[in-house]
N, C-alpha and C positions, 0 to 999 in steps of 0.2 A: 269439317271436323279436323282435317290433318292443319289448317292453318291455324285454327284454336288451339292442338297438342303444342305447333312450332313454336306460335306468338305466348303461350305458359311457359315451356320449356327456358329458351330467352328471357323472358322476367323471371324466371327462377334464377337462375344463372346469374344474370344482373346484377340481383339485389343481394343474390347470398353467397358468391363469389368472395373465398376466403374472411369469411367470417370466423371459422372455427379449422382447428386441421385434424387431419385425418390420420388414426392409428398406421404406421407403416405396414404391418403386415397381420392379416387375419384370419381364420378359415369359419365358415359357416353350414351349420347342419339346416339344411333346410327340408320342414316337416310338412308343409303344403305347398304344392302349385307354383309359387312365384320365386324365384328362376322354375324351379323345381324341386321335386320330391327328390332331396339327393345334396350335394357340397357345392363350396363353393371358395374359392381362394381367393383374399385380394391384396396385391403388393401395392400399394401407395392409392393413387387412381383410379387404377382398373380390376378389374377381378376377373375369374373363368370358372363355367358353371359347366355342371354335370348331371344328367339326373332322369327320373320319369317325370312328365308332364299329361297330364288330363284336363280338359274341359268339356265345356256342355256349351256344344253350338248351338244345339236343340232340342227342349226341354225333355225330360230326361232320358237322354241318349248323350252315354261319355264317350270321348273322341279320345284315343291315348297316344302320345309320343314318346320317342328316348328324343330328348335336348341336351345341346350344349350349346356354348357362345360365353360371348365376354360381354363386361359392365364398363361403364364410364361412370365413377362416382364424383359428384361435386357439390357447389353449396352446403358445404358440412353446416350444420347448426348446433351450437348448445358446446358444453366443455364437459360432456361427460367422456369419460375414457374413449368410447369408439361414439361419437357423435350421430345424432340422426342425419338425412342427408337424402340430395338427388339423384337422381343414377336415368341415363340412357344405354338399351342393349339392344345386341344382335346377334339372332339364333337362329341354330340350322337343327329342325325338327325331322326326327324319322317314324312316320305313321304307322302304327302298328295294329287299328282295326277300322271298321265302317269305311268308309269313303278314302280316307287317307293309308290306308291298308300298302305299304310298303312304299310308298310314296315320302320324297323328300319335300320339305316345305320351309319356307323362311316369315322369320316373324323379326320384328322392330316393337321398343318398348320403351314407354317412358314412366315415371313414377317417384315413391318418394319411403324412403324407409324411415319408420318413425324407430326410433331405439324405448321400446320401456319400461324397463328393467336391468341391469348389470347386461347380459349378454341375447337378452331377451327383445328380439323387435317384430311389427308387424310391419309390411308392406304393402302399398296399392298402387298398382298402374294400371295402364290401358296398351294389350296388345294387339300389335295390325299383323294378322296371318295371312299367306298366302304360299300357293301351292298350283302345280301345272293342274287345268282343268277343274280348279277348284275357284271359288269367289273371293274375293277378301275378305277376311273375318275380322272384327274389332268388339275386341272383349275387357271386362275389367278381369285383373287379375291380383286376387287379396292373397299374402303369405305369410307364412308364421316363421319364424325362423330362432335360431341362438348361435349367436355369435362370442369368440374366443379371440381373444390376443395371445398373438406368439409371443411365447416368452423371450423377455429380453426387447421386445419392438415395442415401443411406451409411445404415445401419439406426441405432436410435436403441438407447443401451444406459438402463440403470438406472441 
């Protein structure tokens, strides 16, 4: 599984490595899960996220953390104002019931944000958690999100 995320990640990269550029600076309200339930800022390439995070490791029992961590975005696609695109991150979760109840944890993520609408995107990756005394976990993670350009920071074209 981790050499199929690598060996997609790399052909994504590849192939879509500056095809399109990317708005200089943005901020994102994000309304489900992926970073998280919460903001998120990104100056060129990378961004930094803030927020609540839940999933269901096991059918229905939600697991909750507070998340942050920063994004690597690339492969931008398409010439719309904030372009769809790749993105890999890395988070430092703090567990806040069931199993992970005060406990730090760290998760890796890879994925693809589609833009569909003006400021409007969905997101899907696949996160690998992990946590002292805990197993690794590998989950999809779908977000909803709406995205805003700062005024004044217009995307740079080719």
């Amino acid at each position: 599984m981790k050499k199929a995320l690598l060996i997609l990640l790399l052909a994504a990269s590849a192939t879509t490595y500056g095809q399109s550029k990317l708005a200089s600076q943005d901020i994102s309200v994000n309304g489900f899960r992926n970073p998280s339930i919460g903001l998120e800022y990104r100056y060129h390439r990378f961004s930094a996220h803030a927020g609540y995070y839940m999933t269901a490791f096991k059918a229905g029992e939600t697991t909750k953390f507070i998340k942050t961590g920063v994004t690597f975005w690339f492969g931008a696609l398409g010439k719309k104002p904030i372009p769809s695109s790749f993105y890999v991150s890395a988070s430092y979760l703090r567990g806040i019931n069931r199993d992970y109840d005060g406990k730090n944890a760290f998760a890796a993520e890879v994925g693809f944000r589609w833009m569909v609408w003006k400021g409007l995107n969905l997101r899907i990756g696949v996160t690998a958690l992990t946590a002292p005394g805990q197993s690794l976990k590998i989950n999809p993670t779908p977000g909803i999100s709406y995205t805003f350009l700062l005024k004044g920071k217009q995307p740079k074209t080719n």
